[in-house]
C-alpha positions, -999 to +999 in steps of 0.1 A: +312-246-130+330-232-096+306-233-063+312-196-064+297-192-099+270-221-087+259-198-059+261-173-077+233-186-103+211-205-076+207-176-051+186-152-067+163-182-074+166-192-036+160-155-025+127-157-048+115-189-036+117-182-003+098-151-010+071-169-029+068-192+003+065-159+030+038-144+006+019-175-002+017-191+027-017-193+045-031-168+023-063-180+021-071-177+060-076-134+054-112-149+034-120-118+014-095-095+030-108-062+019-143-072+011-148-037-008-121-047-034-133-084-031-169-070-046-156-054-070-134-085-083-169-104-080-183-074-101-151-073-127-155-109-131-196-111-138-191-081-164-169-065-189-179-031-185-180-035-145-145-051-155-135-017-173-153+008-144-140-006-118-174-010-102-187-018-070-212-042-085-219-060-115-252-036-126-225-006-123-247+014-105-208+032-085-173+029-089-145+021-064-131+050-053-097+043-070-086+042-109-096+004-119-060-006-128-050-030-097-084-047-101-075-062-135-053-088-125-074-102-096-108-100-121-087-121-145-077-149-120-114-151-109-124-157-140-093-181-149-102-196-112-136-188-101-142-163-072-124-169-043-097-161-016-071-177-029-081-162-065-081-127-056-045-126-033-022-146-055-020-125-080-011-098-052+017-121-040+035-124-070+035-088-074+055-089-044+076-115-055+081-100-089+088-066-067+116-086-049+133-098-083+130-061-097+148-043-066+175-075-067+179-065-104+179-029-105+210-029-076+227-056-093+234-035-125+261-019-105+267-038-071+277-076-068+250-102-065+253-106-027+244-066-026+212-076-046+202-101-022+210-084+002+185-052-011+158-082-024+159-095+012+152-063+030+122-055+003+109-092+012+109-086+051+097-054+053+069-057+076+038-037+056+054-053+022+044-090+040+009-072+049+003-054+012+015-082-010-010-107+011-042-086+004-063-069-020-055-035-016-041-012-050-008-010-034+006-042-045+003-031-082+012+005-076+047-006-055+059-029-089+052-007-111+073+021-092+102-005-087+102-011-128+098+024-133+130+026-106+147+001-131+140+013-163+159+044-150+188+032-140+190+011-168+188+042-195+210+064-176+241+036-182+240+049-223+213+069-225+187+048-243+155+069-247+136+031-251+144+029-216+134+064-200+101+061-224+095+029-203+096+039-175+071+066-179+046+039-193+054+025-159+044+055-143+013+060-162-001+032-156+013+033-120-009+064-118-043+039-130-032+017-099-033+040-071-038+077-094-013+105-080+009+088-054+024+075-085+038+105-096+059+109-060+089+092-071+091+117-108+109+143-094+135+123-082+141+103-110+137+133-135+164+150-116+190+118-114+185+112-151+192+151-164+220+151-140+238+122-144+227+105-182+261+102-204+248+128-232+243+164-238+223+182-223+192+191-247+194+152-255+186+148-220+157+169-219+145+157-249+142+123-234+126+134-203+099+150-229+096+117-244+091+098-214+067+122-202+044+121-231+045+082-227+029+088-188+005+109-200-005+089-229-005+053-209-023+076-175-042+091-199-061+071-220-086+052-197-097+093-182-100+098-222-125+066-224-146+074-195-148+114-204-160+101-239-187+078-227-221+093-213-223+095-176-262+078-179-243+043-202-216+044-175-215+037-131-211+072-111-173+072-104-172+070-067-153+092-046-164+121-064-191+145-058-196+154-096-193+119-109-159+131-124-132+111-127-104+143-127-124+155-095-116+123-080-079+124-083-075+164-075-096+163-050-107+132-024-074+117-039-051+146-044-054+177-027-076+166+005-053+140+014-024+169+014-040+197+029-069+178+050-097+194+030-130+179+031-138+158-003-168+137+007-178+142+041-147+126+063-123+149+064-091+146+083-091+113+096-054+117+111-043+141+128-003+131+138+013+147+110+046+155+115+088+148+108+087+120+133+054+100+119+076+076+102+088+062+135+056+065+158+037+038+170+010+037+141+039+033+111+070+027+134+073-009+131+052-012+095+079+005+078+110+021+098+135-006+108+159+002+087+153+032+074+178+053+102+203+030+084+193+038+044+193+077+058+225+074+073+237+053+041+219+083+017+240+108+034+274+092+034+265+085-002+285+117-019+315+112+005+312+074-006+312+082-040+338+112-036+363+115-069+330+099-091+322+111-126+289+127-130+281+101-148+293+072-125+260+049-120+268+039-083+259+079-074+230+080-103+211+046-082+217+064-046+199+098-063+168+075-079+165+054-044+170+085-023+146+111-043+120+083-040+130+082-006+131+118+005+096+128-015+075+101-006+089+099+029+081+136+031+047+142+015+039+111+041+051+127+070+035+159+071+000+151+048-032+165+063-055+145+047-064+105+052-035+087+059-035+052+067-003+037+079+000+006+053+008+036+026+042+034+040+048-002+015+056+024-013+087+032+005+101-002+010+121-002-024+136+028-019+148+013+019+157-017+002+173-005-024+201+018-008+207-008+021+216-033-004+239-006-024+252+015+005+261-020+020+281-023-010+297+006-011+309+002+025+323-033+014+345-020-017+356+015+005+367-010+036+349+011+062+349-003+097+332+028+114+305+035+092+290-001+092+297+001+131+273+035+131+250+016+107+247-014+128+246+001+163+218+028+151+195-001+135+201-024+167+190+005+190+160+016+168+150-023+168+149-026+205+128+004+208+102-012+182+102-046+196+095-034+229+064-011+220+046-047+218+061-058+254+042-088+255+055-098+224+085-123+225+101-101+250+132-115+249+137-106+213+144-068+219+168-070+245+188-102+223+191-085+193+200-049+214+232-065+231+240-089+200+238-054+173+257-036+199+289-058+206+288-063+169+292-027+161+318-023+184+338-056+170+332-039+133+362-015+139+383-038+164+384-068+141+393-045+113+429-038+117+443-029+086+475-041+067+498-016+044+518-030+019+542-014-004+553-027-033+568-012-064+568-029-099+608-021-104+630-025-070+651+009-086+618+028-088+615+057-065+575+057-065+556+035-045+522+019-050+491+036-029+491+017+003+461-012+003+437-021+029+430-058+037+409-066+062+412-098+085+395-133+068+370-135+096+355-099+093+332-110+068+315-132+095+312-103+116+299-085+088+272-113+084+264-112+117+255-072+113+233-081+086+215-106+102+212-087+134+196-062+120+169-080+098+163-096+131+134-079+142+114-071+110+118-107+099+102-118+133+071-093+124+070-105+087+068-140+100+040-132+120+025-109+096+024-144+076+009-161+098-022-147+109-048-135+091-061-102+080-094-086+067-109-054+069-102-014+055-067-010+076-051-039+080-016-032+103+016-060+103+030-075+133+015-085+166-017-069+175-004-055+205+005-026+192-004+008+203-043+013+190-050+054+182-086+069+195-116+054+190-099+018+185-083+032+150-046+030+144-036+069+147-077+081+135-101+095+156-134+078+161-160+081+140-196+078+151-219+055+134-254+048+124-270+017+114-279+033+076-240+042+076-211+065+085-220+096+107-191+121+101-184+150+128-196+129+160-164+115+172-168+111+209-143+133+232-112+120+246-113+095+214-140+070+234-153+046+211-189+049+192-215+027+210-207-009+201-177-001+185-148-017+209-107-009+214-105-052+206-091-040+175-068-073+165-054-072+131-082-050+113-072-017+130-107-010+139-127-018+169-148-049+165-171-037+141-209-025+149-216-055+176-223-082+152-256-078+124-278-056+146-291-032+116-269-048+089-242-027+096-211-042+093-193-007+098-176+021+076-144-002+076-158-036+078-182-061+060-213-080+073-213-117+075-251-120+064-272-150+083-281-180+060-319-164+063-312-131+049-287-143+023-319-169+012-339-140+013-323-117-011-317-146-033-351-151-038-364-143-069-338-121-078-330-127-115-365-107-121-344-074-103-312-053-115-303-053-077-311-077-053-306-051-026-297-019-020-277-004+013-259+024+023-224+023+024-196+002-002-186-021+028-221-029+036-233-039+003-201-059-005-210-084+028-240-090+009-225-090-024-201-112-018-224-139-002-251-138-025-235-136-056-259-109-064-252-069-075-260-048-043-261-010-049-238+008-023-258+041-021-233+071-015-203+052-021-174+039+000-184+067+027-221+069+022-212+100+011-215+103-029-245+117-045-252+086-057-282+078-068-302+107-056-333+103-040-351+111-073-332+085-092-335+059-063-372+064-066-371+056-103-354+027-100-378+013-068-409+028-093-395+003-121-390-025-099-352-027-106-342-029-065-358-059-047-346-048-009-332-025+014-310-036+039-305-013+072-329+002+103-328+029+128-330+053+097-338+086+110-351+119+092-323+143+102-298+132+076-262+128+082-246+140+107-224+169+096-234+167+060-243+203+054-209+216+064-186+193+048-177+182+015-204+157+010-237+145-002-270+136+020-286+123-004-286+087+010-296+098+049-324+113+022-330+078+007-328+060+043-358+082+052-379+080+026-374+040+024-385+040+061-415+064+057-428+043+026-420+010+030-429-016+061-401-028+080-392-059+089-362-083+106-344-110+093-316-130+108-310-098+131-316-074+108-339-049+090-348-054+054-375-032+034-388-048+007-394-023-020-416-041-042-450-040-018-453-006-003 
């Protein structure tokens, strides 16, 4: 074997390796990362029907407020491995190095191999693919399944196999079960590459696309068909939704509210910089954006670069299934209403990746100095100005890799002086051969150096996304220096709080902080948390770490109760949750917001001595905050109330527990 064909076989395998190492290195220092998922693994991996739900807590009293999907594989480590960090996040991280493989794959059907590395490298380092692929959150499943989807339709349109496109609308479906209608982003795109550009006729074509569309209905489908058919009272509420419905919660709280900011549960618009340019500001600027000036400049050289191309040719067919995903996702994300958090942006990293590593290759076959020199200066500049947003943050690294990406773009189209030859197979013959560009041996360094220049900058912040650890509802990558939104969230206004759980509507003006709630955001994206345990609040966003006297506490004697606790709020009860061992009910939901259970129902189960304790204090009689004018329930401001009014108070460990079985 040649040590070209030897590189050739061991760099993929190095390029995964190394991305194996980024991923799985230190993971176990975020603890329970998101401790709402974490509870829900705990849940999945006490009980097969929790497993099913996807519920909050092994007696199924809620669901998360997601499709159950990316659960699955963490609730089968746990139960492979036992419950614990390290059990929950590597599954995530070999998502993302499976993710890696996929995008290297799906470029090298039509590029060389240093064109897929190239793409695999970019997916690796992207900054909030570091972040997403070392936590719990559903993205990691969703973004592999969109990248095999992205594969499986590049690989039918080549012949036209219908196997293929069929795929890849199982991939969607159950794409659509990880993280429900985000999935379904990248199917215009791809819809429109494959009837445009699939070697067969027409009608064939559509038929396909019919095909593959009843296979993403059928593999979406199915688990809504299961939950419709069993009986809301043998089932958990689904969370989320404020008619326990599972269609309500993907049209509404997770469909049309997060596009037009309508109210679906009592939170409303928690974001209010929509916009063309929110790509690139300072909440998703450096998560997501360091190279994608370069994949839009590559996207729209791409038909010049592909000028004189069949409709067929599959170099233009993987530019339009990387650039619809692109330009749809991109878009819907830039100018949403609704809740937008700035780690959504992961689901746009293959698409990046992906026309980086073929664009590069295209520029590399055509012999274009100018273009890479555009390509290169562009990403240079747009890397200085996201390095030196966090100024205290290696400050020489801006600056280096400004001047370094600069000369380089200028040397790209000096060092490239080109050669003619003319030759002609006969000496007699009149015609001559096209004249041939060659290109000096040492431009490929300089070419190298491009590269490297510009993966500069995000591999600095994937490194030190890496290495530090991160827990909470909105975890951000890179330093923690970076530009905090009002009320100590990343681009959200504040939100007030109370100690029985989220008060919506009280934000304070000119985006101060709520009382105890601090702009010390660090890595969480939120400020602090509630100050500590005082009321057992850990926050809307963030967990309570229960004292060794209240965990005892709700331990005791708890195998005689369905719930060792109860507490408003899905982050509240999965501190406890997760430190007992025990189910904890999370009345109303992720947001405290759910009509679930209602006060009647609560009252049946306290009357039949299925809940041992409530955790929280300060709960006052005038409900939440807001409730009557927005999209959500009261019912547990109504519970809060009638637990303090009936039952006597007292403190543990710093904070206030009712115990519901001695009135």
């Amino acid at each position: 074997m040649t040590t070209t064909h030897a590189r050739t076989r061991w760099a993929p395998a190095g390029l995964l390796a190394a991305t194996a190492a980024l991923y799985l290195w230190g993971l176990g220092s975020s603890g329970w990362a998101n401790s709402f998922y974490s509870a829900a693994v705990q849940a999945g991996s006490q009980s097969w029907k929790a497993f099913f739900f996807g519920s909050s807590d092994a007696a199924n009293a809620i669901t998360v407020d997601k499709t159950p999907a990316s659960l699955w594989p963490m609730e089968l480590s746990a139960r492979l491995f036992g419950l614990n960090s390290w059990s929950i996040l590597v599954p995530q991280a070999l998502m993302g190095v499976a993710t890696v493989a996929v995008v290297y794959a799906t470029v090298r059907r039509r590029f060389p191999v240093w064109a897929g590395l190239l793409a695999g490298a970019v997916m690796a380092l992207t900054p909030v693919a570091v972040l997403m692929f070392r936590f719990n959150n559903p993205d990691a499943l969703l973004v592999l399944l969109l990248t095999l989807a992205a594969y499986c339709v590049v690989r039918a349109q080549e012949r036209a196999v219908t196997r293929w496109l069929v795929l890849a609308g199982v991939c969607l479906g159950f794409a659509f079960l990880a993280k429900m209608l985000q999935a379904f982003l990248v199917l215009p795109g791809f819809a429109l590459v494959y009837v445009m550009t699939a070697p067969t006729k027409v009608w064939r074509r559509v038929r396909q696309l019919a095909l593959a569309g009843v296979a993403m209905v059928v593999s979406a489908g199915w688990w809504l068909l299961a939950v419709a058919l069993v009986p809301a009272s043998e089932r958990p509420y689904i969370g989320g939704s404020q008619t326990n419905s599972v269609l309500e919660l993907a049209l509404g709280y997770n469909g049309i509210g997060r596009l037009n900011g309508a109210d679906y549960g009592g939170l409303g618009n928690l974001n209010q910089e929509a916009g063309p340019l929110r790509l690139f500001d300072t909440e998703a600027g450096g998560q997501i954006s360091w190279l994608l000036p370069a994949a839009l400049i590559l996207l729209a050289a791409a038909p010049w670069l592909t000028r004189g191309a069949s409709r067929t040719d599959r170099a233009r067919a993987q530019f339009g299934v990387w650039g619809g995903w692109l330009a749809v996702t991109g878009l819907v994300f830039s100018l949403m209403q609704g809740i937008f958090h700035a780690y959504y942006t992961v689901a746009l990293a293959p698409a990046i990746a992906g026309l980086v590593g073929a664009g590069a290759a295209l520029l590399w076959e055509r012999r274009e100095p100018f273009l890479p020199a555009a390509v290169t200066g562009v990403t240079a500049l747009w890397s200085y100005v996201l390095l030196t947003r966090d100024g205290d943050w290696n400050p020489w690294l801006g600056p280096a890799v400004l001047v370094a990406g600069l000369g380089l773009a200028v040397a790209l189209p000096v060092s490239s002086r080109f050669t003619a030859r003319r030759q002609a197979p006969d000496p007699e013959a009149k015609a001559l051969e096209p004249v041939r560009r060659r290109m000096p041996r040492w431009w490929g360094a300089v070419v190298a150096g491009a590269i490297a220049v510009c993966l500069a900058g995000p591999a600095a912040y994937a490194v030190d996304t890496a290495a530090s650890p991160h827990t909470g509802a909105i975890p951000t990558a890179g330093p923690s220096t970076g530009g905090l939104g009002p009320g100590g969230f990343r681009g959200g206004r504040a939100l007030g709080m109370s100690p029985t759980g989220p008060q919506p509507g009280t934000g304070r003006p000119g985006g101060a902080p709520p009382q105890g709630m601090g702009r010390g955001a660090g890595r969480d994206g939120v400020g602090g948390g509630m100050g500590g345990r005082a009321g057992g609040m850990g926050g809307l966003l963030n967990a309570p770490t229960p004292s060794a006297e209240l965990t005892t506490l709700l331990k005791s004697g708890a195998a005689a109760y369905t719930w060792a606790a109860a507490t408003v709020g899905s982050n509240n009860a999965a501190g406890y949750q997760l430190a007992t061992g025990l189910p904890v009910m999370a009345v109303g939901g992720f947001n405290g917001t759910d009509p679930a259970p209602t006060l009647a129902r609560f009252q049946r189960y306290v009357a039949e001595k299925k809940i041992h304790y409530f955790v929280g204090s300060g709960m006052g009689t005038g409900g939440r905050a807001g409730a009557s004018g927005s999209g959500g329930s009261d019912e547990a401001a109504r519970i809060g109330a009638w637990v303090q009014e009936t039952f006597t108070a007292t403190t543990v460990g710093g904070v206030t527990v009712f115990d519901l079985t001695a009135r």
